[in-house]
N, C-alpha and C positions, 0 to 999 in steps of 0.2 A: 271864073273862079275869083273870089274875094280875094283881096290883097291887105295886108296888114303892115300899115306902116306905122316906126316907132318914132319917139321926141320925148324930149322933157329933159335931154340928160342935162348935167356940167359940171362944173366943180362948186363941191361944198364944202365946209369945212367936218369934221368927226362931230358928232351928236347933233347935228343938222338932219333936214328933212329935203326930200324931195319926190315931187310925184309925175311919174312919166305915166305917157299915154299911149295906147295902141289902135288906132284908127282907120277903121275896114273903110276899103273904097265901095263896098255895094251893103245891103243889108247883112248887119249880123245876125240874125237869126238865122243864116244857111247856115250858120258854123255850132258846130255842137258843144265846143269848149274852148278855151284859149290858153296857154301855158304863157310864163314867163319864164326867159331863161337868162344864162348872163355867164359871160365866157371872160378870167381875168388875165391877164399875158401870162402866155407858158401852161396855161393849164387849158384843161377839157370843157365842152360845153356844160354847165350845170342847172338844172330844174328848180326854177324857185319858187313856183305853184302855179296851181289851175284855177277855173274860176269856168263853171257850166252858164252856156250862156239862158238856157231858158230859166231856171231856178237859182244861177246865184252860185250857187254852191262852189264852195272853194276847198284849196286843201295846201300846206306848205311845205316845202323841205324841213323838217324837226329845226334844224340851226337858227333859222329867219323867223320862228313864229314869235309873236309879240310885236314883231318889230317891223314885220314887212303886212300890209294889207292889199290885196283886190279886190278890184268893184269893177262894175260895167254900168252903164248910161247907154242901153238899149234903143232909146232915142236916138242918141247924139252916135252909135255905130261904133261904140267908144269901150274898152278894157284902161284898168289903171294900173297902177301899183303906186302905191303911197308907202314911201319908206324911209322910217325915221330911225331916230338915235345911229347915225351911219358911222360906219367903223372906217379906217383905210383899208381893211382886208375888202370892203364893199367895191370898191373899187374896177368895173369892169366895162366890157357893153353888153349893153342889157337889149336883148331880143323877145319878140312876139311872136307866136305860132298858132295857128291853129290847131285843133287835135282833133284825131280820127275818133273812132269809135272802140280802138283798142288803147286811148290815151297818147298815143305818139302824134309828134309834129308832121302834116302832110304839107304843109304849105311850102312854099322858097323862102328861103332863108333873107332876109333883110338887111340891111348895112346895120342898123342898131340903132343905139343911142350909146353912146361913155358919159360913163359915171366917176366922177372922182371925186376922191374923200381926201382930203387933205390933213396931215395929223397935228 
């Protein structure tokens, strides 16, 4: 089973950017889509979009659009998330998953990456 692990997080300061990465240990193309999510202290895990791996196709939580993007680099076995103008509510760790075929996360869950926004 492909493993996805995350990087890219730190501190940045509000309306800064930052682009974390999610990188499969075997080919991504066994994985049929990839979510990102991102859990901030005291709150639930939250969905912050997908990103299909054969064609691309993405889709975001209504709150982040504009502002958060994913891509993948198919070669490189690689998901992104490039996410700018950051808020301190951005503030979280931000996880990768793969997703099944009904859209849910099947994979194990990852230590993350944290993200912090400084205001």
């Amino acid at each position: 089973q492909v493993q996805l692990v995350e990087s890219g997080g730190g501190l940045v300061q509000a309306g800064g950017s930052l682009r974390l990465s999610c990188a499969a240990s075997g080919s991504i193309f066994s994985i049929n889509a990839v979510g990102w999510y991102r859990q901030a202290p005291g709150k639930q895990r939250e969905l912050v979009g997908t990103i299909t791996i054969a064609f691309g196709r993405t889709n975001y939580a209504d709150s982040l659009k504009g502002r958060f993007t994913i891509s993948r680099d198919n070669a490189k076995n690689t998901v992104y998330l490039q996410m700018n103008s950051l808020k301190p509510e951005d503030t979280a760790v931000y996880y990768c998953n793969a997703l099944g075929a009904l859209g849910r996360p099947i994979g194990s869950w990852g230590q993350g990456t944290q993200v912090t926004v400084s205001s």
